[in-house]
C-alpha positions as a Markdown table, in Angstrom:
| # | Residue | x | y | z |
|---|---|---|---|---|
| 1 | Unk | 7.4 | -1.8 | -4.5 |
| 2 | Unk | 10.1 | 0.7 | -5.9 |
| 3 | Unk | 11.5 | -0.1 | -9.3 |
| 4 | Unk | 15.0 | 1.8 | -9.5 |
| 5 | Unk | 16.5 | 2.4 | -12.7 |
| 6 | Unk | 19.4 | 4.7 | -13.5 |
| 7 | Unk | 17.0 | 7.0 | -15.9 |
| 8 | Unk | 13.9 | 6.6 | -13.4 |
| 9 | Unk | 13.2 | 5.7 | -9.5 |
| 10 | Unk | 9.4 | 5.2 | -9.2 |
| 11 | Unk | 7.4 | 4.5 | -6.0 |
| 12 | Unk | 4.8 | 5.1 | -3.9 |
| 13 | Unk | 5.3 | 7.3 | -0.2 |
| 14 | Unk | 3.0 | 6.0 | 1.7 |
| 15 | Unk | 2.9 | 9.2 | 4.0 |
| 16 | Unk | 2.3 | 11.2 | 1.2 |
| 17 | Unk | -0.3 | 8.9 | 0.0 |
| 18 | Unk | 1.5 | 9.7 | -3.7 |
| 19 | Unk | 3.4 | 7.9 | -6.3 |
| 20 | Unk | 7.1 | 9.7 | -6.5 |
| 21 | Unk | 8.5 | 9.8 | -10.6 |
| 22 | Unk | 12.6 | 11.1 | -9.7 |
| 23 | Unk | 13.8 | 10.9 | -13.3 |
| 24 | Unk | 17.1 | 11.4 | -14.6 |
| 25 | Unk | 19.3 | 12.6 | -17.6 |
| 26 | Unk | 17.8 | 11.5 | -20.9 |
| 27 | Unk | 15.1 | 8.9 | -21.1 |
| 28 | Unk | 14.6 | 7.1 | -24.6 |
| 29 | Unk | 11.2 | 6.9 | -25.7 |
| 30 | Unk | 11.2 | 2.9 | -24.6 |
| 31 | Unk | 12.3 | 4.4 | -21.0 |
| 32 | Unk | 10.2 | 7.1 | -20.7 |
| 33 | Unk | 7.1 | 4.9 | -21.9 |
| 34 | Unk | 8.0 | 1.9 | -19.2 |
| 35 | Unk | 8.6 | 4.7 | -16.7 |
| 36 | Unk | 4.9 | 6.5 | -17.3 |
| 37 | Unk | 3.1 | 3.3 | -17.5 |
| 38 | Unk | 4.8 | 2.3 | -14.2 |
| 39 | Unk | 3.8 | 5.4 | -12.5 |
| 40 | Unk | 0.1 | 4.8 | -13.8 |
| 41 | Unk | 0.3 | 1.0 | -12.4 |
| 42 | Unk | 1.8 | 2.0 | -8.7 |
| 43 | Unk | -1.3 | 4.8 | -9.1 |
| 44 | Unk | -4.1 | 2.3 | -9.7 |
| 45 | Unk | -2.4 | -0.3 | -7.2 |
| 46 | Unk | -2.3 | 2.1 | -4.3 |
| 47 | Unk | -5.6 | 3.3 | -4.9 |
| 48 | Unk | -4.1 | 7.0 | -4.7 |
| 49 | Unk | -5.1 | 10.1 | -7.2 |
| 50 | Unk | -2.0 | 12.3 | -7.1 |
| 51 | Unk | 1.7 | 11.9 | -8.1 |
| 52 | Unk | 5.1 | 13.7 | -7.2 |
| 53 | Unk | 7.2 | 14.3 | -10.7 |
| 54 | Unk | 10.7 | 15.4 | -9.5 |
| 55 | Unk | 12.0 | 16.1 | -13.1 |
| 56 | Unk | 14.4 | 18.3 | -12.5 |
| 57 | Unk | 17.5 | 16.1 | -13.8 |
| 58 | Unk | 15.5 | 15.1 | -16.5 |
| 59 | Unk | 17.0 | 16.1 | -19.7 |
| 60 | Unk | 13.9 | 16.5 | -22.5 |
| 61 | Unk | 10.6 | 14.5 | -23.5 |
| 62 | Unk | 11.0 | 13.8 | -27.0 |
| 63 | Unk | 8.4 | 15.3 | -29.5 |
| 64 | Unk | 6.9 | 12.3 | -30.2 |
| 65 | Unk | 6.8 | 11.3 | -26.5 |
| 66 | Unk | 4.7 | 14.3 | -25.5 |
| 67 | Unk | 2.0 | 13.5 | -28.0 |
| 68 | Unk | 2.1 | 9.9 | -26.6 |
| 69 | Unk | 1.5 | 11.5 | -23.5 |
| 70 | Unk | -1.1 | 14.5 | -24.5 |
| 71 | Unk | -2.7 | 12.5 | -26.9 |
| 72 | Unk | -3.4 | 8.8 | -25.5 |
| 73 | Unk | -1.4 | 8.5 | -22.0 |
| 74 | Unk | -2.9 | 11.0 | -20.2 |
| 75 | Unk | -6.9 | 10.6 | -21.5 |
| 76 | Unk | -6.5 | 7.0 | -20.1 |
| 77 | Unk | -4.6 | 7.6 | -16.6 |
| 78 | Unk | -7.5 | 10.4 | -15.6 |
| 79 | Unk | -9.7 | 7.3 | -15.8 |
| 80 | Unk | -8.6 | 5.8 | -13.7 |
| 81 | Unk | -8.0 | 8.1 | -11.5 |
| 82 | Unk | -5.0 | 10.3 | -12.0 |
| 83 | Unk | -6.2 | 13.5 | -10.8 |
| 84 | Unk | -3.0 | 15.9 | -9.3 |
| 85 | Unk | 0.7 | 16.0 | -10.2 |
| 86 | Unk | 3.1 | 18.6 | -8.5 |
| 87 | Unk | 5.9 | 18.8 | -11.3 |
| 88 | Unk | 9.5 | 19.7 | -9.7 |
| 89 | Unk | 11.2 | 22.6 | -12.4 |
| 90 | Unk | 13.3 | 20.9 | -15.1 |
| 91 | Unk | 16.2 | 22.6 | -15.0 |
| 92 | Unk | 17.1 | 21.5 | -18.8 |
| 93 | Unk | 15.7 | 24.7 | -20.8 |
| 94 | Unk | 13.9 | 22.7 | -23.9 |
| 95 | Unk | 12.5 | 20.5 | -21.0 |
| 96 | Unk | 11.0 | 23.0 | -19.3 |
| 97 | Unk | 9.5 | 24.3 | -22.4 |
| 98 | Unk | 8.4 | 20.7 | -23.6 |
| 99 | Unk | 6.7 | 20.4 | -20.0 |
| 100 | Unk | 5.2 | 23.6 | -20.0 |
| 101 | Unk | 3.6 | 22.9 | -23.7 |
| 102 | Unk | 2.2 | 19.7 | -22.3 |
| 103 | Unk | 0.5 | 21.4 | -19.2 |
| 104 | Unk | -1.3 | 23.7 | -21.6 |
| 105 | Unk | -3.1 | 21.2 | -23.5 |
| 106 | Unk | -4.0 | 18.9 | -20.2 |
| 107 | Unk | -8.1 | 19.4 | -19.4 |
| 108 | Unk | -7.9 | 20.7 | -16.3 |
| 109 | Unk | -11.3 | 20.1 | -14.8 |
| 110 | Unk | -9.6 | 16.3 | -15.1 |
| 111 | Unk | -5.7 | 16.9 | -14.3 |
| 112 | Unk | -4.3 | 19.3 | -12.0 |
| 113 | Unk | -1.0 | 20.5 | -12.5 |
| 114 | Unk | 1.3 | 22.6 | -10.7 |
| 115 | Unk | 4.7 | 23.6 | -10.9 |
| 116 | Unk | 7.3 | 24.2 | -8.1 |
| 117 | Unk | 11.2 | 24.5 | -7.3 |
| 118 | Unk | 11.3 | 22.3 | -4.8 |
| 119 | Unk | 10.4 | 19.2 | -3.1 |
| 120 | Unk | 9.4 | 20.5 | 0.1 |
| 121 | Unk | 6.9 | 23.0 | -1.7 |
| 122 | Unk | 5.5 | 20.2 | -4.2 |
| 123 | Unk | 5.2 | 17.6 | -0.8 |
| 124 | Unk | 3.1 | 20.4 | 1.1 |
| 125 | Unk | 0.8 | 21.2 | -2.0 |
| 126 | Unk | 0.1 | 17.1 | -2.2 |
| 127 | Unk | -0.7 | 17.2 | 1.8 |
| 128 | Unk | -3.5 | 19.6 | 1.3 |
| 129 | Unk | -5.0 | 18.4 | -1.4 |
């Protein structure tokens, strides 16, 4: 199942045995909320451990958003099962920051995170773990 938006596309690629987040411009905290939780639910349906954020487009996460996310989101999606995420560069400075401050409070005997330019890169990190 993919649910399309124009902020968000999520879905999961089968061949990478991922769920894919391709977000876009700015997400309100309603959006990015819907958006997270929908990753997290394609996750648990497909049985699968690891997810492909291409937030490159994406704008910025507001403040309040990313201590959703450090604070109760992410706790909760490592169990059950949320284990790697290859993050595509934002290209939006404050995003990339945002991100960045995020990745540093993530326990990372739970979460791996990595960071990449492209696609491709992110795709072949996912394929060998």
């Amino acid at each position: 199942m993919e649910t399309n938006t124009e902020i968000y596309n999520i879905y999961f690629d089968e061949a990478l045995n991922a769920v894919v987040m391709e977000w876009n411009g700015y997400a309100t905290s309603k959006q990015f909320k819907e958006g997270t939780e929908l990753m997290l639910n394609t996750l648990i349906k497909n049985n699968c451990s690891k997810v492909l954020a291409d937030i490159k487009d994406m704008k910025i996460i507001a403040t309040e958003d990313q201590q959703w996310l450090t604070d109760v989101f992410l706790p909760r999606a490592t169990r059950f099962g949320f284990k790697a995420i290859a993050i595509i560069r934002p290209a939006a400075y404050f995003n990339k920051v945002a991100v960045e401050s995020i990745s540093y409070k993530v326990d990372k005997e739970k979460l791996t995170i990595s960071f990449f330019d492209n696609v491709e890169e992110a795709e072949a990190w996912l394929n060998k773990i």
